[in-house]
C-alpha positions, 0 to 999 in steps of 0.5 A, a space after each residue: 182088163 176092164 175097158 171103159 167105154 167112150 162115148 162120142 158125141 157127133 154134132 152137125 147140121 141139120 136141112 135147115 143149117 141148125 146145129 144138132 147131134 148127129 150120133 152119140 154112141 160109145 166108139 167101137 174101133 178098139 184095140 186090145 190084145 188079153 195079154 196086155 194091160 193097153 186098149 186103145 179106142 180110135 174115136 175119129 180121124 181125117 185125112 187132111 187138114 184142113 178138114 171138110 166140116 161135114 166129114 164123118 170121121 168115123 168112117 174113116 176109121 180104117 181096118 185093121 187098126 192102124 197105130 198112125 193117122 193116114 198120110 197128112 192126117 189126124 186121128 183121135 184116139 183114148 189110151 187105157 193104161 192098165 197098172 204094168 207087171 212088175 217086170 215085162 220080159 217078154 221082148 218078142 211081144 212088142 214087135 208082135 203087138 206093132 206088126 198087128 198094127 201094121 207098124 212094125 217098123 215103129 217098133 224099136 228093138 233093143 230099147 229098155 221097154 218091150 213097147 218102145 216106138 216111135 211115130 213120124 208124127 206130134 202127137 198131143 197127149 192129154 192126161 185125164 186120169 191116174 198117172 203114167 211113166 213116159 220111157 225116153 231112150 235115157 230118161 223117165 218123166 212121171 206125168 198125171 191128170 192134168 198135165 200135157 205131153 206133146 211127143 215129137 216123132 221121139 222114141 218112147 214107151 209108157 209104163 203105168 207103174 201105180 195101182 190104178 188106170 190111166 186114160 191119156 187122149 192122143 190127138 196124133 198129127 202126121 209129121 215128118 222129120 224133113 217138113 220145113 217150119 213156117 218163119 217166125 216173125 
């Protein structure tokens, strides 16, 4: 797998309170294992919102590479979607691949994709290149740059079944089922 780096563009303030770049740098809090065709590059996290402006998310960024944002918190993350084998057999690896990442209890066993998961969290996903398959429990739903998939604490997996890379950019919001939602007036 070719894994493309991202550059992350920091700005911030100077002594004097103009604005200026505090880094710009490729991301290096990367998660990718030789047997699979997925690398995910965290980019930036914070712990609450609302956030401290002047909060340097990538310090924040914790080891080992966690799958979910902390409790109450945010995480940007990029997604390379390698093309799939044609068949994925091995339905031991999805656990593994989900114990690395310290969530394990994510992992959904018995589903129809090895890397089915579900998160306690709304999760924004942006499609930049390619096109992807997301995996629900009973359907398929063929997304490609462009378009918006806005993934609400459900089962799910993804499965780039083309001939090219996909990159879809995650903004993962802690969540839980039980939060009560504002009114609506």
């Amino acid at each position: 797998m070719d894994i493309r780096p991202v550059r992350v563009v920091v700005t911030g303030h100077d002594a004097d309170g103009k604005a200026h770049v505090t880094s710009d740098e490729e991301s290096k809090e990367i998660f990718h294992r030789d047997h699979r065709p997925v690398a995910l590059t965290d980019l930036w996290q914070i712990p609450s919102v609302p956030a401290p402006i002047d909060f340097d998310g990538r310090l924040a960024l914790t080891q080992p590479f966690t799958l979910s944002p902390d409790r109450g918190g945010v995480k940007l993350r990029i997604v390379q979607f390698d093309p799939e084998p044609k068949h994925t057999t091995d339905r031991s690896d999805g656990h593994n691949v989900f114990t690395e990442m310290g969530a394990s209890d994510e992992h959904v066993t018995d589903a129809r994709h090895p890397y089915m998961h579900r998160t306690e969290t709304v999760d924004f996903g942006i499609v930049l290149q390619g096109s992807i398959t997301m995996l629900l429990d009973h359907e398929d739903v063929h997304v490609s740059a462009g378009d918006v998939v806005i993934q609400r604490g459900t089962n799910h997996a993804w499965s780039n079944r083309g001939s090219e890379p996909c990159l879809i950019a995650f903004v993962l919001v802690d969540a839980a089922q039980d939060a009560l939602a504002p009114e609506h007036t």
